[in-house]
Every structure is written in structure tokens, then in C-alpha cells.
N, C-alpha and C positions, 0 to 999 in steps of 0.2 A: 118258431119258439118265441116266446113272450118275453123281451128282455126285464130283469128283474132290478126296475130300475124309478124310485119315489117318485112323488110328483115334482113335476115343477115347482108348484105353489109352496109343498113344503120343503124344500130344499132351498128356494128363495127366503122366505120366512127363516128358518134353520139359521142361513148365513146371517142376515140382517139378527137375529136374536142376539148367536154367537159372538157377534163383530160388539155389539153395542153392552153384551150381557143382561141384558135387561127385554123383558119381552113387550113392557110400554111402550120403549124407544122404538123397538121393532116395527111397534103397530104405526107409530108416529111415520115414520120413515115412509112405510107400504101403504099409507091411508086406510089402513085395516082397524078392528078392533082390537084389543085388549084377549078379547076371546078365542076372537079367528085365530090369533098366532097361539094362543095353547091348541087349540083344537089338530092346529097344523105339525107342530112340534110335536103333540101327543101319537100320531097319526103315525109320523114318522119313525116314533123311539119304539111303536108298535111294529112297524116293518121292519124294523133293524135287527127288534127284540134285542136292546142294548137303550140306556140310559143315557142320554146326552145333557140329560140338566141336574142338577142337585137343587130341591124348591127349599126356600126355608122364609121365615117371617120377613126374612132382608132382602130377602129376592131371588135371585136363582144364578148359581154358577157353574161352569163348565165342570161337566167330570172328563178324567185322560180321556176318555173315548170318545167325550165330544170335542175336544178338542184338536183331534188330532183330526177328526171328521171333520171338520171347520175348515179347518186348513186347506185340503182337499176338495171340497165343496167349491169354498172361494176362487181355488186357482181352476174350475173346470168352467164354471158360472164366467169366470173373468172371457177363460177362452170362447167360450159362447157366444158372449157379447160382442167380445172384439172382433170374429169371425163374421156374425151377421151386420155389424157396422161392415163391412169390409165388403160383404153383398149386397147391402145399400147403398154404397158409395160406388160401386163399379158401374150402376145403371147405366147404358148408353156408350161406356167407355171402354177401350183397351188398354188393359193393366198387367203390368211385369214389376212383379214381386223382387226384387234385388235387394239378396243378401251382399252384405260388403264389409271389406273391412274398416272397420270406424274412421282412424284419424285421415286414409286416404278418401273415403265417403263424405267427409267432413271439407278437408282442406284443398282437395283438386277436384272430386267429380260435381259435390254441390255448388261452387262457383260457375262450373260450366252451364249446371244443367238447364236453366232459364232458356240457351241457343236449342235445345234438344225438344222442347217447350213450343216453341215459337213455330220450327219444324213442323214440328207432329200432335200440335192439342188433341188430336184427338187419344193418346198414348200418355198413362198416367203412370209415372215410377214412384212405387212404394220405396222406401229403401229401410232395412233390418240389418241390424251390427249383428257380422258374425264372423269371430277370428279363424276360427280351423273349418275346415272342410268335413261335408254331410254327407249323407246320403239324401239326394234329392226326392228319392222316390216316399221318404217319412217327412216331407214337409212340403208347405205351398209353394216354395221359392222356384220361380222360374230362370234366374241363372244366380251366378253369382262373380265378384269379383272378389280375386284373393291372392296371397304373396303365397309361392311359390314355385312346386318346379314342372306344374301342368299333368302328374299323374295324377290323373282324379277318373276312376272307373266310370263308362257310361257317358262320358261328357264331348264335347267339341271344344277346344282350347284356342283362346285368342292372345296371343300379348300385346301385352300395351306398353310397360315402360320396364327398364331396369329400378332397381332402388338407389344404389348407391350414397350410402349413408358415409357422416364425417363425421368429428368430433366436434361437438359444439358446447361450450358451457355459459356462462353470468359474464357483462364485462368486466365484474368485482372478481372472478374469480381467474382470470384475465391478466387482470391489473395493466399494469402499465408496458407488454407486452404486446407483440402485435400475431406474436403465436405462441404456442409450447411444441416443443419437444415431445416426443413418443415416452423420451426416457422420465422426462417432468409429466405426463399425463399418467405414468404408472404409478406416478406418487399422490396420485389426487383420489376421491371416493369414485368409483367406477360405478356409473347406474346402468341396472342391465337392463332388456326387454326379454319380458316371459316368451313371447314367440321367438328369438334369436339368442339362444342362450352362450351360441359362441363367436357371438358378433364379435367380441372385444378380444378374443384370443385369433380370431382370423385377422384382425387387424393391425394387432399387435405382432403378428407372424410375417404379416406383409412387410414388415420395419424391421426384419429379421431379430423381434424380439422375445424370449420365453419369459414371460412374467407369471409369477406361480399366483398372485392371485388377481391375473383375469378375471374369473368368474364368481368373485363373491362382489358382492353388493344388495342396496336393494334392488328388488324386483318388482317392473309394471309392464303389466300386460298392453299398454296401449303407449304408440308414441306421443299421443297427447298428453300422458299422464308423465312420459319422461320429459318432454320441454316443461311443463310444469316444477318438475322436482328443478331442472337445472336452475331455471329462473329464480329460483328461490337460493341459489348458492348452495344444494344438496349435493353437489360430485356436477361431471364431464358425464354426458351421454350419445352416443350414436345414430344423429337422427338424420334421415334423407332431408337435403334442402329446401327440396321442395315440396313439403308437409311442413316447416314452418319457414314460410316467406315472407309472412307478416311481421312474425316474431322478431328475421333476423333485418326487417328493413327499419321497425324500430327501434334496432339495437336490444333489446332485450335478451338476444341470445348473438352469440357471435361464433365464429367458423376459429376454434381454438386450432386444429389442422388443417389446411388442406386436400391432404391424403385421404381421397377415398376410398371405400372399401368395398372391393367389385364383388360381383357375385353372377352365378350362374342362374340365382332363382330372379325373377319378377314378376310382376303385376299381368294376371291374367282375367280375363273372361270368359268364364267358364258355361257352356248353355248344356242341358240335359241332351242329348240325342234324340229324344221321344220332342223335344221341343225347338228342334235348326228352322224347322219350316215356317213357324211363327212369321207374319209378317211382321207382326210391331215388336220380335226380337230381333229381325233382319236388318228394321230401320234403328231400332238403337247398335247396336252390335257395329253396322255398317260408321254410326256417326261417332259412337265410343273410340272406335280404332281412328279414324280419321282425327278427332282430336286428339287422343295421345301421339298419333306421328306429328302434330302439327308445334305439339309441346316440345314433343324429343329433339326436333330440329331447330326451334328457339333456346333449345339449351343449349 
């Protein structure tokens, strides 16, 4: 069956019109005529049997339905593109797709990865921020790393670290102090993280304390966005140490407690089952774990 699906040419055309509003620009952009892109747009609104343009002596503007078409178009066009870049770039190479979670992707696996590099050129890691957990089988990712507690249907489970997150805020906010108190940190603005939403009341419980508001504050989804807000003198936030090492050897953020706050979840490696065999998931897998033990026992 004949999928019921425009041309390319006018659905490229389409976007570029849409993006620019103007179908000259269009033409400027694609190296085309003036002509071609009506020809192409007309084509289009023919197969649609729907109006995408409103013409008038000033030029042509979107109507809701092609707007909303636009939208839609651009984010499919986008994935297209970025998919066949992605089969262009593989030539020759083995490639594992690695979703992660950002600030740990960011502050512990990318420093290392250059050693993993060096190993294995022939083995190229993509890496994709991705906080919660998928279904692998609706996307390219061939494993992923993520905080939690390793039920993930379908998968083989590796751990690599605990988290164990402190309190950390500003030296301003600080002061002349060389810590605070559980009781003086309940008095300060609590910044929460959207993935831990009862980070600060497990903490607070550890101190044998009930404080009724734990859990309001702002909220950010990533711990990079929470050392952010602290640095800035916005509240005390919960971050693992070692996700900002930089931060606290600059002084910029400092260890307002001690007191860590343990957990049963951590840092996993997660690979599909459909994908253990993988050799160049074996050789990272194998050098990932080896480096986290190598970490955990320098701490």
C-alpha cells in the first residue's frame, strides 16, 4: 500500500517558506525560483486539500493549518536529517548511542572518556541527556546510564557508584561559619531537584528532624541547574560531591554539612538484553565499571 505521504521537495519548500514567511526567501535559501516554490506549495495544499498560505499584495502569511503543519514538518525534516548525519558519520565505525543522565555525563563520565578513546578508537560514544528511564525498544539508544534502583524491564544492570549527596550552599551564605546546623539549614530557602523530590525530607529525618516545609522550594530538574541557583546565593541544595569538584575546589560552593545522605538508589548501566553481546558494549561496560570501582575507592 502506497504510503500517503507529499514529496520531499514540497515539504522542504513548505518548511523553508513557513520558517521565513515569504516564498523569495524560500527560493533564496533552496537556490530555486520564485516560481518553483509556488509551484511546490500549490502542489502541496493540493494534496492536503487544505490552505497553508493566505496570498495577498504583502505577501503571504500562515493560516492555523499551516501553521501548525509547520511545526510538524520542521520537527520530522529535523529528525531526518539528524538520523542520516548519524549514518554518515558511523562509516567504518562502532557506535553506542548512550543516553545519560546530564550533570553526571557532563561532570564524571566526560572527563574520563578521552582513556576509553585511546582503548578503543575504533568505538565512537554518542552521548543523549536523558533523566528517566525508556523504553529502549522506541528509540536508538543502545544502553543507558541512570540514577536509580536497577528495575528497568528488559535490561542487564550494572552499578557503578552510590550518590550520596550533602548540603552545599555560597560562602556568602555561609558566612563566617565553618558549617550550619540541620536546625539553621531549615531556616534557609531549600532548593529541591525535580528527580529527588524527598531528598531534603530523607535528610532532614536522618537528623531526626520533621520539618513541615521540606519540600517547597524552587525546583530544577538537573544538578547543574541546582549548583547554579546556590552559587548565586538562591537557598542550600543537595548535591553529590562529586558532580561539583570543580565548583567546591574553587570555593564557590562549599560543604555547609557534612552529613551525607545515604541511599539505596545509584548509578547504573543499564544495556538492552537484545544488546549484552555487543562487543563494543562489552569493552565499554567492562572499562565503565572498572573506572567507577577505581573512583569509589579513591574516595
Amino acid at each position: 500500500m502506497r504510503r500517503k505521504i507529499p514529496s520531499t521537495t514540497a515539504l522542504i519548500s513548505f518548511e523553508a517558506a513557513a520558517r521565513h514567511e515569504s516564498f523569495t526567501r524560500a527560493a533564496e535559501e533552496l537556490s530555486l525560483t520564485q516560481g518553483a516554490i509556488c509551484r511546490q506549495i500549490a502542489s502541496l495544499e493540493e494534496f492536503l486539500s487544505v490552505e497553508l498560505f493566505r496570498r495577498s499584495r504583502r505577501g503571504v502569511k500562515l493560516t492555523e493549518a499551516g501553521l501548525s503543519y509547520s511545526r510538524r514538518v520542521a520537527t520530522q525534516l529535523d529528525a531526518v536529517e539528524r538520523d542520516t548525519l548519524s549514518v554518515m558519520g558511523q562509516q567504518g565505525t562502532n557506535v553506542i548511542e548512550l543516553a545519560v543522565v546530564p550533570t553526571f555525563g557532563t561532570q564524571w563520565l566526560l572527563p574520563r572518556l578521552k582513556d576509553f578513546q585511546l582503548k578503543h578508537p575504533e568505538v565512537t560514544v554518542n552521548l543523549t541527556n536523558r533523566t528517566r528511564p525508556f523504553l529502549f525498544a522506541d528509540t536508538e539508544f543502545d544502553a543507558a546510564i541512570y540514577f536509580g534502583d536497577a528495575d528497568w524491564s528488559g535490561t542487564e544492570s550494572h552499578r557503578l557508584m552510590g550518590e550520596n549527596p550533602m548540603p552545599v550552599c555560597s560562602p556568602t551564605l555561609l558566612g563566617n561559619k565553618t558549617h550550619l546546623t540541620a536546625d539553621e539549614i531549615a531556616d534557609l530557602p531549600l532548593l529541591q531537584q525535580t528527580t529527588r523530590p524527598y531528598a531534603w525530607r530523607q535528610w532532614f529525618n536522618s537528623q531526626h528532624l520533621n520539618i513541615p516545609r521540606d519540600m517547597t522550594g524552587p525546583r530544577y530538574e538537573l544538578f547543574s541547574m541546582l549548583a547554579q541557583a546556590a552559587m548565586h546565593d538562591m537557598g542550600i541544595a543537595l548535591i553529590p560531591p562529586f558532580l561539583i569538584q570543580r565548583e567546591l575546589a574553587e570555593k564557590r560552593l562549599v560543604i555547609a554539612n557534612p552529613q551525607a545522605l545515604s541511599s539505596i538508589k545509584a548509578y547504573y548501566l543499564m544495556i538492552p538484553e537484545r544488546k549484552v553481546e555487543s562487543a563494543s558494549l562489552k569493552a565499554f561496560r567492562d572499562w565503565l565499571v572498572t573506572q567507577a570501582q577505581s573512583y569509589s575507592l579513591e574516595g
